[in-house]
Z-matrix of the N, CA and C atoms (Angstrom, degrees):
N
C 1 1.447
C 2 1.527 1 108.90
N 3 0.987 2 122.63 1 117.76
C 4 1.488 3 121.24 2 159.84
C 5 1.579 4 146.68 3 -53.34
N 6 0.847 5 156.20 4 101.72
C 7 1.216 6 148.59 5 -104.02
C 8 2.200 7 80.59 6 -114.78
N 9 0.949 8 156.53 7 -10.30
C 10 1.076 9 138.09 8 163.07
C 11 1.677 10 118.02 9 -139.71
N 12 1.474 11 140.27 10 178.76
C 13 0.996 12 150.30 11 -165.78
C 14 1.683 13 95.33 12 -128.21
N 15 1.796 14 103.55 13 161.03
C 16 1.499 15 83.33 14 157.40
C 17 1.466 16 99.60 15 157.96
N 18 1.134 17 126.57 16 -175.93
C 19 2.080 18 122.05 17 -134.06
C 20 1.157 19 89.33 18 -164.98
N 21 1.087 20 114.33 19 130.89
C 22 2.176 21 137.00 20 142.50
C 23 0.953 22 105.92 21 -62.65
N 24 1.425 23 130.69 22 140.43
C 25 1.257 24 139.51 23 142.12
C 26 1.819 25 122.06 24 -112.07
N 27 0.906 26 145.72 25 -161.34
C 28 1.116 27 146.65 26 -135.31
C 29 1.616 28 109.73 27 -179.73
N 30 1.364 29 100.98 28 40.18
C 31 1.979 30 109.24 29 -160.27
C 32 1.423 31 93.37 30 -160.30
N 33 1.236 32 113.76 31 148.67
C 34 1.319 33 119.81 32 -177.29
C 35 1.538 34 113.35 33 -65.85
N 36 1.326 35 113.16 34 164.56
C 37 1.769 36 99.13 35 162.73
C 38 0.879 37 144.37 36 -93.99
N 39 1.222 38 131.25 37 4.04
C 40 1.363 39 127.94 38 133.02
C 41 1.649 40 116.55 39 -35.79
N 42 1.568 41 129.49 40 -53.43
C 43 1.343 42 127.23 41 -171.22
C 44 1.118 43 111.84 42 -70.09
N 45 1.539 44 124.93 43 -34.37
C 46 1.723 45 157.01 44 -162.02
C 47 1.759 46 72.89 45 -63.86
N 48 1.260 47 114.81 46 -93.59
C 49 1.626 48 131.14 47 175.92
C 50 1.564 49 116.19 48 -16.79
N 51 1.346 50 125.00 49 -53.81
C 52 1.690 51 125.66 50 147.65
C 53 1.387 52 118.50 51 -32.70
N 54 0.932 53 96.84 52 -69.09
C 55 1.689 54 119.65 53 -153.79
C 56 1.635 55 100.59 54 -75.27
N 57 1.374 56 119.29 55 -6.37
C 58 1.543 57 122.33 56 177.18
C 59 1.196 58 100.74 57 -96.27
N 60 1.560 59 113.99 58 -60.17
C 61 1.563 60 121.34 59 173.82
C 62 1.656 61 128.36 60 -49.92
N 63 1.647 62 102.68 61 -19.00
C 64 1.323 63 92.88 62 176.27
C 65 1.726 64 96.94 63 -97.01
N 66 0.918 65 139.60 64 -26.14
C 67 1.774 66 146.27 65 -158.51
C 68 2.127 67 87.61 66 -87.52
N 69 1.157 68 106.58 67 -54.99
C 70 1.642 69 89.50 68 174.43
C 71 1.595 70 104.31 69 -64.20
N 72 1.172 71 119.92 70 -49.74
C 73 1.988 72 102.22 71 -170.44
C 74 1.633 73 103.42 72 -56.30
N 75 1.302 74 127.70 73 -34.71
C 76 1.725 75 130.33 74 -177.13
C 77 1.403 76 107.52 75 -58.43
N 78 1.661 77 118.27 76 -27.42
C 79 0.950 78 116.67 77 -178.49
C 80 1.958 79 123.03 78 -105.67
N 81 1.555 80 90.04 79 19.82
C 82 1.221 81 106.66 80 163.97
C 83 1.789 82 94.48 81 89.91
N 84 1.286 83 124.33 82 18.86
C 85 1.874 84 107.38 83 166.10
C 86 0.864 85 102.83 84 -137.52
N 87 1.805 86 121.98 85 141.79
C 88 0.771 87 160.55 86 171.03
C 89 1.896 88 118.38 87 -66.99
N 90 1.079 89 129.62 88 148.08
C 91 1.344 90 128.31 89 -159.51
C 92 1.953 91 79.80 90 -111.55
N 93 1.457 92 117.25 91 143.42
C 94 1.367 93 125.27 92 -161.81
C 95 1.795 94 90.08 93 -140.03
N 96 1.169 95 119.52 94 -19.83
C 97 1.168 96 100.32 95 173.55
C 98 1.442 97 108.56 96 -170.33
N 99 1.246 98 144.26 97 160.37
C 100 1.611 99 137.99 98 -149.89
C 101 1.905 100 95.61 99 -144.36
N 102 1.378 101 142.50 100 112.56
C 103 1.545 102 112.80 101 -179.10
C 104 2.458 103 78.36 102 -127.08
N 105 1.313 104 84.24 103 138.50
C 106 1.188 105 95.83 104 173.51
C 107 1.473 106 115.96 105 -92.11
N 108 1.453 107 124.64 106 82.59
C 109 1.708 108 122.05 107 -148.59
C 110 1.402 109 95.82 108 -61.17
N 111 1.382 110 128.28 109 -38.85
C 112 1.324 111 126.31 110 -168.90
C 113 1.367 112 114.46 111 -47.62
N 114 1.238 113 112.50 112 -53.75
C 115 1.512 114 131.69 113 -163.49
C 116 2.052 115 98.36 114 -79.10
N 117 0.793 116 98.98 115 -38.70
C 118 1.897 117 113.41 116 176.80
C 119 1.701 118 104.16 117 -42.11
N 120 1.561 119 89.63 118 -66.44
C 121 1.677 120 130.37 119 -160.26
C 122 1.607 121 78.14 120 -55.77
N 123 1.182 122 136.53 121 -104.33
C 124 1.780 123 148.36 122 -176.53
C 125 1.518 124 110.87 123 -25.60
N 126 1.382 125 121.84 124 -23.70
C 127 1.241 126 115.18 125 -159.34
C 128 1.707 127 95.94 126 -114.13
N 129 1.188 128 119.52 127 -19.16
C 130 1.846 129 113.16 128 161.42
C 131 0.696 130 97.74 129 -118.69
N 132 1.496 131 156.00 130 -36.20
C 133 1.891 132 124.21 131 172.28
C 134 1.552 133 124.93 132 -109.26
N 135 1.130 134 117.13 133 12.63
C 136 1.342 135 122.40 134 -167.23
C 137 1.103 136 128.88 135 56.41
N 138 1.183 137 127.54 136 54.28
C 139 1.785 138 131.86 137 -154.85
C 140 1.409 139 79.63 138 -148.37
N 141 1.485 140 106.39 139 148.54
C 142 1.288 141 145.76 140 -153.78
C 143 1.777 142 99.28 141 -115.60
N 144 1.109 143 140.22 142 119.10
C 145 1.567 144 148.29 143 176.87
C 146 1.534 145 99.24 144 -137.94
N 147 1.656 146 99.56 145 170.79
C 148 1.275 147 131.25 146 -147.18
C 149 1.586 148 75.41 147 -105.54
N 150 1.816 149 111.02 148 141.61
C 151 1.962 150 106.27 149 159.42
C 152 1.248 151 121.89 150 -54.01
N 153 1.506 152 112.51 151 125.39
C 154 1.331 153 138.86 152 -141.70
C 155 1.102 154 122.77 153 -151.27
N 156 1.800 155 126.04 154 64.08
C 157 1.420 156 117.01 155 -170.68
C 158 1.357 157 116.58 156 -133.71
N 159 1.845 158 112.34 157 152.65
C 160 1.748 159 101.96 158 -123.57
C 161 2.142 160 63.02 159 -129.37
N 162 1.270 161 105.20 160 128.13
C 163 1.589 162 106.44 161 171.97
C 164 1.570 163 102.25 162 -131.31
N 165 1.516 164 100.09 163 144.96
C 166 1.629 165 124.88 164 -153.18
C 167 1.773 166 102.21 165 -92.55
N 168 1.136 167 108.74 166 69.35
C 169 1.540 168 89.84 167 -176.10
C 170 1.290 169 114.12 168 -82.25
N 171 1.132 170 127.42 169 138.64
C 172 1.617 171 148.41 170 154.74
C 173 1.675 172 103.33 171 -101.84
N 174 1.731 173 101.99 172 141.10
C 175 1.306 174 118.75 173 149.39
C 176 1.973 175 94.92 174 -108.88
N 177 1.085 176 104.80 175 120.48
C 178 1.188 177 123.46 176 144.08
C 179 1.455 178 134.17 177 -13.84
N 180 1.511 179 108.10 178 -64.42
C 181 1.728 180 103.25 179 172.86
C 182 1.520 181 108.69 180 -84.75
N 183 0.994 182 116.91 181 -51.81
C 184 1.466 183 119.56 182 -168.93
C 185 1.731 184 96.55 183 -51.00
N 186 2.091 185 119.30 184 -61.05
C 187 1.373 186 76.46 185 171.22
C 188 1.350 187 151.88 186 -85.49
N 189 1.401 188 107.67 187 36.42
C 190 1.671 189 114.07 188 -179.57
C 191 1.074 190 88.91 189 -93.53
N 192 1.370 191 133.95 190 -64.76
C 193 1.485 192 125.37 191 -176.00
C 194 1.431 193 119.82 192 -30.04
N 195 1.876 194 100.10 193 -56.89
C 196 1.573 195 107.39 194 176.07
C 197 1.413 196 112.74 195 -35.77
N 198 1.698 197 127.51 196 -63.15
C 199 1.028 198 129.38 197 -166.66
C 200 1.783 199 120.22 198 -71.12
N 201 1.612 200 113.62 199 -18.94
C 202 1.212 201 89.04 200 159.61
C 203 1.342 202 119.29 201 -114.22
N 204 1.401 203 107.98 202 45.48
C 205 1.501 204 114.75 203 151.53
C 206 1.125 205 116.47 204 -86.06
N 207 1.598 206 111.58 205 -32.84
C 208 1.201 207 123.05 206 -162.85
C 209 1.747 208 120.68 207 -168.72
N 210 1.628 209 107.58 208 99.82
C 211 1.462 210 102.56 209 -138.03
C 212 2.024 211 101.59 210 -73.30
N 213 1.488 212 119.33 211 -7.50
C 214 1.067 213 114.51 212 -178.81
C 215 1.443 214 136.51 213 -99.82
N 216 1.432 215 92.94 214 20.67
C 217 1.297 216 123.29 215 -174.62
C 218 1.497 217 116.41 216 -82.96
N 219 1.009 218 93.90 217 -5.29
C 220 1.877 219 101.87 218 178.92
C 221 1.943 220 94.25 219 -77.62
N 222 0.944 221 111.70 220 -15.88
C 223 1.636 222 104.24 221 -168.62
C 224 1.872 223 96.27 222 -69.48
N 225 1.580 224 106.36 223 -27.94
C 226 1.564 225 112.03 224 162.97
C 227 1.321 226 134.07 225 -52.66
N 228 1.225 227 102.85 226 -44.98
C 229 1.606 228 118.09 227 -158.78
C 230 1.784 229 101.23 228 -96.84
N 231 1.525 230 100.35 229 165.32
C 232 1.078 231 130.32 230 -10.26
C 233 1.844 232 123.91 231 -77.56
N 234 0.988 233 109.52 232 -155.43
C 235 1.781 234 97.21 233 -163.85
C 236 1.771 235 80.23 234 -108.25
N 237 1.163 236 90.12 235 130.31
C 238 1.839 237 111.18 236 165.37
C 239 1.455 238 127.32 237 -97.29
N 240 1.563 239 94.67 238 136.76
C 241 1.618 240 102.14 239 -173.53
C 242 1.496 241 101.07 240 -126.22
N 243 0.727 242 97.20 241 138.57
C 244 1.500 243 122.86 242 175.41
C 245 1.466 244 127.76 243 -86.81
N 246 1.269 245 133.96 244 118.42
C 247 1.494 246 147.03 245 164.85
C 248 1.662 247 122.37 246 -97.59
N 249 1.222 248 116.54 247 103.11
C 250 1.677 249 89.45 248 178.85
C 251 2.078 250 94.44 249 -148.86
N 252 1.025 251 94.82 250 167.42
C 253 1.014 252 129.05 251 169.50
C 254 1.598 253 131.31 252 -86.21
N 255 1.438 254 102.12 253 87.49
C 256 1.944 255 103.85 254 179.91
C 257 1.546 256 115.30 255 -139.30
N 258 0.582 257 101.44 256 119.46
C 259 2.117 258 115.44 257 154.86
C 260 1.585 259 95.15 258 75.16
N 261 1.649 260 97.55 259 54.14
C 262 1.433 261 103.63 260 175.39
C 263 1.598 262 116.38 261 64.08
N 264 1.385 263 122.28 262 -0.14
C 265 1.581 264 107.23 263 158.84
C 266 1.836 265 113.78 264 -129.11
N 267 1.111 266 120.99 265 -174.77
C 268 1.477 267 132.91 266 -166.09
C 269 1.465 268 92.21 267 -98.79
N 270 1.306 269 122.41 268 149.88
C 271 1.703 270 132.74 269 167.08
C 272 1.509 271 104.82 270 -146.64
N 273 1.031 272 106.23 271 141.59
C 274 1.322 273 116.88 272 -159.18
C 275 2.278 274 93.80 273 -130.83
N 276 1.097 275 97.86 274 123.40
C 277 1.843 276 90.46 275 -166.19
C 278 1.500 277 89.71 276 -136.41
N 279 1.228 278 111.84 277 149.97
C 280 1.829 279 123.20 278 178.45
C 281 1.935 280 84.77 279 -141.67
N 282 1.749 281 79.34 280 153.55
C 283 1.313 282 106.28 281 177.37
C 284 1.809 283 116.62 282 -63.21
N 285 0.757 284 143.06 283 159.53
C 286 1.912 285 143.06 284 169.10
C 287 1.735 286 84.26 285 -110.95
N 288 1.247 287 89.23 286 91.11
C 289 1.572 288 104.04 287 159.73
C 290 1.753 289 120.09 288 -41.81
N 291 1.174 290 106.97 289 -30.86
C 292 2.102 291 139.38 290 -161.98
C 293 1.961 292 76.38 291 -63.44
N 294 1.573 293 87.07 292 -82.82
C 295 1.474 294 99.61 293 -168.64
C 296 1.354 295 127.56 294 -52.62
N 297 1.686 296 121.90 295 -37.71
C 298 1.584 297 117.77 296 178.29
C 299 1.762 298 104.53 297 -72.44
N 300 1.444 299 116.69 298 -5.10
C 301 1.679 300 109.22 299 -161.95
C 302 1.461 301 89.53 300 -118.96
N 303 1.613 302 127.49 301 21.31
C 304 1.589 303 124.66 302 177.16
C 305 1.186 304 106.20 303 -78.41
N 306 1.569 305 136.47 304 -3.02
C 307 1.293 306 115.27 305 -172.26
C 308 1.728 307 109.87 306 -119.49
N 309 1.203 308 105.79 307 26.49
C 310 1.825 309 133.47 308 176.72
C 311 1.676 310 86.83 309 -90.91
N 312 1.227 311 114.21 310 138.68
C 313 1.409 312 106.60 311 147.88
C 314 1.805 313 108.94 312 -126.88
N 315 1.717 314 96.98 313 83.93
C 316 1.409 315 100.48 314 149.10
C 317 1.420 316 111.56 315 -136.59
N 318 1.497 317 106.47 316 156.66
C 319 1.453 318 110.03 317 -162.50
C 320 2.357 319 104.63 318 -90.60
N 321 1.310 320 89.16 319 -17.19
C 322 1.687 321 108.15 320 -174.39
C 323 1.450 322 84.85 321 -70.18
N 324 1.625 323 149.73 322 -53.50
C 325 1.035 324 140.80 323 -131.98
C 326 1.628 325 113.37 324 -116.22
N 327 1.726 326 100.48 325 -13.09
C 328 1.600 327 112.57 326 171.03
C 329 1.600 328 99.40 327 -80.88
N 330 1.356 329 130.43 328 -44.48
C 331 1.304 330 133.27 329 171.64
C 332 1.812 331 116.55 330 -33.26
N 333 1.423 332 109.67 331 -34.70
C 334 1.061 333 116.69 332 174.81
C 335 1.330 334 133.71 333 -90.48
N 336 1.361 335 101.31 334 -19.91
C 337 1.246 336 116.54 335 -166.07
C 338 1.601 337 92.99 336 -79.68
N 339 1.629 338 102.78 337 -58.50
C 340 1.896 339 104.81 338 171.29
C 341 1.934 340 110.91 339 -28.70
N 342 1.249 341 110.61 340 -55.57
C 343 1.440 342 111.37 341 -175.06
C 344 1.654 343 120.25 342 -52.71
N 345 1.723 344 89.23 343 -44.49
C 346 1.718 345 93.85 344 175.63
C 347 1.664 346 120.22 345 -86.97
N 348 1.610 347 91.81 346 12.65
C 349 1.604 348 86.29 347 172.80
C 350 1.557 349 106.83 348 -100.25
N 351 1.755 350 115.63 349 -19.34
C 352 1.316 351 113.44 350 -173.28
C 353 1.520 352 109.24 351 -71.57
N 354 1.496 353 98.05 352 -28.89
C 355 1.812 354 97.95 353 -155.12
C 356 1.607 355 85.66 354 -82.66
N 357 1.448 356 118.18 355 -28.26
C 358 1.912 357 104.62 356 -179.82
C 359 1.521 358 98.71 357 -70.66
N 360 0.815 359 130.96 358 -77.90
C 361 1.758 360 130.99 359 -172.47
C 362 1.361 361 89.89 360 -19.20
N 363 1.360 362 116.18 361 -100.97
C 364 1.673 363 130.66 362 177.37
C 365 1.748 364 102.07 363 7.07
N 366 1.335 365 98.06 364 -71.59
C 367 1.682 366 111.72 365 -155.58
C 368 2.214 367 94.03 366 -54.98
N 369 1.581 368 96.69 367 -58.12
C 370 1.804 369 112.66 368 -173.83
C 371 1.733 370 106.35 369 -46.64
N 372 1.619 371 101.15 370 -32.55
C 373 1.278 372 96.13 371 172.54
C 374 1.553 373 142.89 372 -106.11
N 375 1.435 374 90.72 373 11.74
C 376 1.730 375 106.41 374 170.61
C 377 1.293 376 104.27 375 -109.83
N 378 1.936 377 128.71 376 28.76
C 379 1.275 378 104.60 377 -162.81
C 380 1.987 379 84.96 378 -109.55
């Protein structure tokens, strides 16, 4: 099983970065946090990276549900998507919630995870 999903685009990243943020909010999540690794990477170790930015999406209900399925599950969330820049095109990659939450064994909290894997696919693939 692969631990993420995920799409080329053909747009810079900056737009890649739009066009993710608006296709996850359509799909009901919200972006919770934005880290520009590139700029991170150069600015505490001086090392040079490829554009590289990692955004925190949360949907809201699903993770309330998540958490009272399972209150330590926040050490998961929120679910990260990925923007970067390689071999001359944009890729845009989200986590498979299914696969990073396979080593939980509850059956209340895989139920959810399935849901937040449709609405991420969905969102990665209308972007």
């Amino acid at each position: 099983m692969s631990y993420y999903f995920s799409k080329s685009l053909n747009v810079p990243l900056s737009q890649a970065v739009e066009r993710a943020t608006e296709a996850l909010k359509s799909h009901g999540f919200g972006i919770l946090t934005r880290i520009d690794v590139q700029s991170v990477l150069k600015e505490k170790i001086g090392v040079d990276f490829h554009p590289y930015v990692i955004l925190g999406a949360c949907n809201p209900r699903m993770a309330h549900q998540a958490l009272q399925a399972e209150d330590k599950i926040g050490t998961m969330l929120p679910c990260n998507v990925i923007v970067q820049e390689l071999n001359g095109k944009t890729e845009v990659a989200a986590v498979d919630p299914v696969a990073s939450m396979q080593a939980i064994q509850n059956p209340a909290l895989e139920a959810i995870a399935v849901k937040v894997r449709e609405e991420l696919k969905a969102a990665v693939q209308a972007i």
